[in-house]
Every structure is written in structure tokens, then in C-alpha cells.
C-alpha positions in Angstrom: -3.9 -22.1 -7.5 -6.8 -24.6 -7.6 -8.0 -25.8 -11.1 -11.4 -25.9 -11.9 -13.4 -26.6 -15.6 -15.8 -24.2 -16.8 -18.9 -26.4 -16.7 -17.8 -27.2 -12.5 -18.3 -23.8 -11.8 -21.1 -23.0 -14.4 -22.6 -25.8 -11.9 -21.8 -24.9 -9.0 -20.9 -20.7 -8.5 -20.7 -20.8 -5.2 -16.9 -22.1 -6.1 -16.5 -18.5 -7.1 -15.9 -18.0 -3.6 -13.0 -20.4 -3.3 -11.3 -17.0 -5.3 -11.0 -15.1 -1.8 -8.4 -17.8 -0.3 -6.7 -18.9 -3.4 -6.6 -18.0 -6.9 -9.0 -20.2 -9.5 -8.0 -21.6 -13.0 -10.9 -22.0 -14.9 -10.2 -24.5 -18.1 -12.0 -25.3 -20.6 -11.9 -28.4 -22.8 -8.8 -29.1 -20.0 -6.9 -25.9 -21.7 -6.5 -22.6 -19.2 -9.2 -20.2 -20.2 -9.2 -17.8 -17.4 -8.2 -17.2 -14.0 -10.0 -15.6 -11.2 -8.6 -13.9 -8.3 -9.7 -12.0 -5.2 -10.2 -7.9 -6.2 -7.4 -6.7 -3.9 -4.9 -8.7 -5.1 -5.8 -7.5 -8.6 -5.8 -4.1 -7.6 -1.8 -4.7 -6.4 -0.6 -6.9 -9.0 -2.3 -4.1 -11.5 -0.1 -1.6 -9.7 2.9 -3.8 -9.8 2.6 -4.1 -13.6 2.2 -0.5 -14.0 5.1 0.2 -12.2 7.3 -2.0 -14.0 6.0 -1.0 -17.4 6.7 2.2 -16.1 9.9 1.5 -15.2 10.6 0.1 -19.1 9.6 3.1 -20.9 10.5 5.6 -18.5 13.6 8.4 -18.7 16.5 7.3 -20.8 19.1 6.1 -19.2 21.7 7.4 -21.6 22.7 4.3 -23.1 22.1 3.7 -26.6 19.5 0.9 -27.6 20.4 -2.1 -30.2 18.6 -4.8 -31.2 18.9 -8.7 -29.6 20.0 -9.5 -33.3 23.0 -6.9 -33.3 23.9 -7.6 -29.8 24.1 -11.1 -30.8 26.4 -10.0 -33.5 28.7 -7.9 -31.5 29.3 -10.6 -29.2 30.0 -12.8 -32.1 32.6 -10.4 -33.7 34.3 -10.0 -30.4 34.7 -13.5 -29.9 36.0 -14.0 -33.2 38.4 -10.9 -32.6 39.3 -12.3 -29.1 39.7 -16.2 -30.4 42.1 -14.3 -33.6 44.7 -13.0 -30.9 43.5 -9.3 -33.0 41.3 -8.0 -29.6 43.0 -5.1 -28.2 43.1 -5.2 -24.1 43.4 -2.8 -22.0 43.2 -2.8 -18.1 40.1 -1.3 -16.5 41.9 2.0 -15.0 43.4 2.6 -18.7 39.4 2.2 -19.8 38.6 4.5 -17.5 40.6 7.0 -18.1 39.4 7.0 -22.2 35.9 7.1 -21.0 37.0 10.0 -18.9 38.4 11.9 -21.8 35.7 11.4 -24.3 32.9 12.5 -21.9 34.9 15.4 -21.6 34.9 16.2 -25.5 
């Protein structure tokens, strides 16, 4: 990505060009302020985005959804439990089978 200031290319716009091999980061008062790019890659990273966004609110997945801040504290709790000695274990296939059963409920 080249860097450019705003008052360069306010001087010369012919840089605008420069936006058709590489992408241009305009700045202003030596902060980013915008970037310009060439239309077609716009167009596919627009698509992209779509997609994925898409993709993030799309069909449920049938898990249920928690917060970061419960996650955080079921981890906690299971550490705690786990650390205690009081954490139940079980082996995968015995797991498996309970997952098994419930669905079936």
C-alpha cells in the first residue's frame, strides 16, 4: 500500500492513478484518513464481506449462544472444579453415549 497526504494528491491527482497497481493511503495531518483502491477489487472484497457477514448471521447452527463474559466464567468454574479434584471425568465413548441418549429424549 503506498502512503500518500491529502494535500500531495490535492496537488497532484494524477496520483489517483497510482490506485490501479497498488492501493493508496491518503493521511491527513500524518493520521490515515482514507484509502483508495482500484473498483474491481472493491467490488470482490465487497462480496467477500458480504459473504462472511452472511455467513455470521446466517441459519442456526443449533448450538446455543452465551456471552464472552459467561464463557469466561464457565471456564473459570471448570478450572476451579478440575484444580478441587470435584470435576467428574468421563472417557469420550462414555460422553458419547449420554449425548446419544439425550438427543433421543
Amino acid at each position: 500500500m503506498t502512503t500518500i497526504s491529502a494535500s500531495e494528491l490535492k496537488q497532484n491527482s494524477m496520483r489517483l492513478q497510482d490506485a490501479l497497481r497498488d492501493d493508496l493511503l491518503v493521511t491527513k495531518r500524518d493520521k490515515p484518513f482514507v484509502v483508495v483502491m482500484d473498483y474491481e477489487k472493491y467490488v470482490k472484497l465487497k462480496a467477500y464481506i458480504d459473504s462472511v457477514e452472511e455467513d455470521a448471521t446466517g441459519e442456526d447452527d443449533g448450538y446455543p449462544s452465551i456471552s464472552f463474559d459467561e464463557a469466561c466464567a464457565r471456564v473459570a468454574e471448570a478450572v476451579e472444579l478440575y484444580r478441587s479434584g470435584k470435576m467428574k471425568t468421563e472417557t469420550m465413548e462414555t460422553m458419547r453415549e449420554r449425548l446419544k441418549e439425550k438427543r433421543r429424549r
